[in-house]
C-alpha positions as CSV (number, residue, x, y, z in Angstrom):
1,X,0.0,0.0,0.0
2,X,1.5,3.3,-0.8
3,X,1.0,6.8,1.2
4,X,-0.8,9.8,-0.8
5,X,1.1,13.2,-0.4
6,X,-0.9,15.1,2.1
7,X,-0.8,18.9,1.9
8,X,-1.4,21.5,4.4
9,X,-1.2,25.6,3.8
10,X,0.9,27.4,6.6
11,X,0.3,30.7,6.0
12,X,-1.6,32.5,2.5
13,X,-1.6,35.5,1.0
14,X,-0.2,37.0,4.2
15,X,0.7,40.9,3.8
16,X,1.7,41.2,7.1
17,X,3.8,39.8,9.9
18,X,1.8,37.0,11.3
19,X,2.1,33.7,12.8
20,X,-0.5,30.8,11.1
21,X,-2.2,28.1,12.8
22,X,-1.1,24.9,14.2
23,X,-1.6,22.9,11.2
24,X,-1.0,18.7,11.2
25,X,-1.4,15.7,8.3
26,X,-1.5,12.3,9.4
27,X,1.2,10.2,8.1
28,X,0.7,7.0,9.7
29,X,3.9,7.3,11.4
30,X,5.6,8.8,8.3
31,X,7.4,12.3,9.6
32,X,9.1,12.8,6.4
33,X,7.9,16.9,5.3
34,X,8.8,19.1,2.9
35,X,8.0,22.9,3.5
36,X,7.9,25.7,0.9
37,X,7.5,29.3,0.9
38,X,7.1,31.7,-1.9
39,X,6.8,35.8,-1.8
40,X,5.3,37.6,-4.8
41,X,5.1,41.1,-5.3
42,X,6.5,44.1,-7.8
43,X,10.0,45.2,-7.6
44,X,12.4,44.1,-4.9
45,X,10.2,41.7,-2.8
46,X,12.1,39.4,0.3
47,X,10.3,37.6,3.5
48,X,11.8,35.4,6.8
49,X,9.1,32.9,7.8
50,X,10.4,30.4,10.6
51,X,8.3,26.8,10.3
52,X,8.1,25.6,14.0
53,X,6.8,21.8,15.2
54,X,5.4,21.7,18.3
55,X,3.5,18.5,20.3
56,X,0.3,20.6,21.0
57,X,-2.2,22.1,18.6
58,X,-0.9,25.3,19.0
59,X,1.0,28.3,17.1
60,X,3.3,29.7,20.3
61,X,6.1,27.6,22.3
62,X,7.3,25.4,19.2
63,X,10.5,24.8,18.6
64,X,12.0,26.0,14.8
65,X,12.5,23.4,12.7
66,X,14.2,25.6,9.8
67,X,14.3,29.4,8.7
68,X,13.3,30.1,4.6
69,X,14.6,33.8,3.9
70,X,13.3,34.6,0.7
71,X,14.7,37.8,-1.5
72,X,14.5,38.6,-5.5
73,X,12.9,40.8,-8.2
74,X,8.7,40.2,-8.5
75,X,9.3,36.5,-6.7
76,X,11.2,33.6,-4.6
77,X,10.8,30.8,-3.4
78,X,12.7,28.4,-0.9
79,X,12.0,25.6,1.2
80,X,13.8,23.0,3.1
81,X,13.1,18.9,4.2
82,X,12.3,17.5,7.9
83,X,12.2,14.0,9.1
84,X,11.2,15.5,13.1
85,X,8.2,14.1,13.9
86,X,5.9,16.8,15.4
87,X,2.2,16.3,15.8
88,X,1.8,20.3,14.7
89,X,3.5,22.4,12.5
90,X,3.3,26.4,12.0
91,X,4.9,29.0,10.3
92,X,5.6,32.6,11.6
93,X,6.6,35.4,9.4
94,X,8.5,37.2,10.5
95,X,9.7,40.0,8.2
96,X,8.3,41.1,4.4
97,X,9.0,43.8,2.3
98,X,8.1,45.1,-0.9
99,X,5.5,46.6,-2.9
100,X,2.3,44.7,-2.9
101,X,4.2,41.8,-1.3
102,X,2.2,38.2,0.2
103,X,3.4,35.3,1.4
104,X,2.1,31.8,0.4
105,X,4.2,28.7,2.7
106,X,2.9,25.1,3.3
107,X,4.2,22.1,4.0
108,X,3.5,18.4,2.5
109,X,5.0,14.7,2.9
């Protein structure tokens, strides 16, 4: 039997520094993840978001899995892979500049 890729948004179409909810997907014991963020905009556009896993469906007291700092002309787009196995995952962005800039992250696996 093979596992379906599960998706899960972490934060979109965020204008704003903001922290997202708690978000999990069920792997059966699978903790492989892969988490993505993109910032779009016009001009210079660039965003930190820190993706945190935490044991309790909440988005404060995680601990960071990885940092994805973002930076380029109208777009980027970065990401990184985890094998921790947290019950919760959220992502907390914490800087974006530009003009008309948003942030789009989530994480699959």
């Amino acid at each position: 039997m093979t596992n379906a890729i599960k998706r899960a948004s972490l934060l979109t179409d965020i204008t704003a520094t903001k922290k997202g909810d708690a978000q999990s997907i069920d792997k059966d014991g699978d903790s492989n993840r892969v988490y993505k963020a993109t910032v779009t905009g016009t001009g210079a556009v660039a965003a930190t978001i820190v993706i945190y896993g935490n044991d309790v469906e909440s988005n404060s007291g995680g601990v960071a899995l990885g940092t994805i700092t973002l930076s380029g002309t109208t777009s980027a787009s970065d990401g990184f892979a985890s094998n921790a196995p947290w019950a919760y995952v959220y992502a907390d962005l914490t800087a974006i500049s530009g003009t008309g800039a948003k942030v789009n992250a989530g994480m699959s696996g």
